[in-house]
N, C-alpha and C positions, 0 to 999 in steps of 0.2 A: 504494500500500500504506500503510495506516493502521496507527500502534501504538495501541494504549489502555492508559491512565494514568488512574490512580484515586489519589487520598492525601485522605484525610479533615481530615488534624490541622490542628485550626484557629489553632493560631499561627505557621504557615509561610504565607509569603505565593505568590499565585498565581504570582508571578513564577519564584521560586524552583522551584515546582513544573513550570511549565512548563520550564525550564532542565532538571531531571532528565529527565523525557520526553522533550526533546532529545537530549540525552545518551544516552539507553538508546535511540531509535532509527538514529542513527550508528552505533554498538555493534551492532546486531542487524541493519543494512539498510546500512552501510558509506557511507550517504548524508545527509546533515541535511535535514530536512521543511522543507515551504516552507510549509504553511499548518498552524494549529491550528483545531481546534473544539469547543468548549465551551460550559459553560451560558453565560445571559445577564449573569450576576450574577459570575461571574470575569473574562471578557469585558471588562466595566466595568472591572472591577479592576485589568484588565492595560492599557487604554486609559488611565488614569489616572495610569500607574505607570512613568515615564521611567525607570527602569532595565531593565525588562522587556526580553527578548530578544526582537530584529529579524525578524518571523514575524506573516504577515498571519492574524489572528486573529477567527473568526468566530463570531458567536455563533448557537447552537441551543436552540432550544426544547426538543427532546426531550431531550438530557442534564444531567441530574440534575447540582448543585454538586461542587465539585472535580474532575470526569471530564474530561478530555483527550485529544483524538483527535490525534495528531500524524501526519503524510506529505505523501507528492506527491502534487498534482491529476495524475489521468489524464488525457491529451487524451480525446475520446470516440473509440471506434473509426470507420472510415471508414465501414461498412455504417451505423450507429446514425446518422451526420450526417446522411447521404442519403435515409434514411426519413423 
């Protein structure tokens, strides 16, 4: 289960942004996300950015700057491996 997280304002830095989207998914899923996905260009940002929270962070082409997918990878289902 993914949350989405949007914040435009451009003088908070991604980290930060990312840490709230943390936070609000704990809050609404009682669990902390193990992976983020975001654009390319925040991605960098946060690779960059030694205080950024501990969350393997992958970058996507299709979303647009500042958007944030935060949750857990699903295993795949068992029918879905074996096809």
């Amino acid at each position: 289960m993914f949350l989405a997280w949007y914040d435009p304002e451009k003088k908070k830095p991604a980290r930060q942004k990312l840490a709230e989207a943390i936070e609000r998914h704990v809050e609404k899923y009682g669990v902390p996300p193990t992976v983020c996905l975001t654009s390319a260009t925040d991605a960098a940002e946060l690779d960059g950015d030694r205080l950024s929270p501990d969350i393997l962070v992958r970058a996507e082409p299709f979303l647009p700057r500042w958007t944030f997918y935060v949750g857990v990878n699903d295993a795949p289902a068992p029918a879905l491996v074996a096809a």
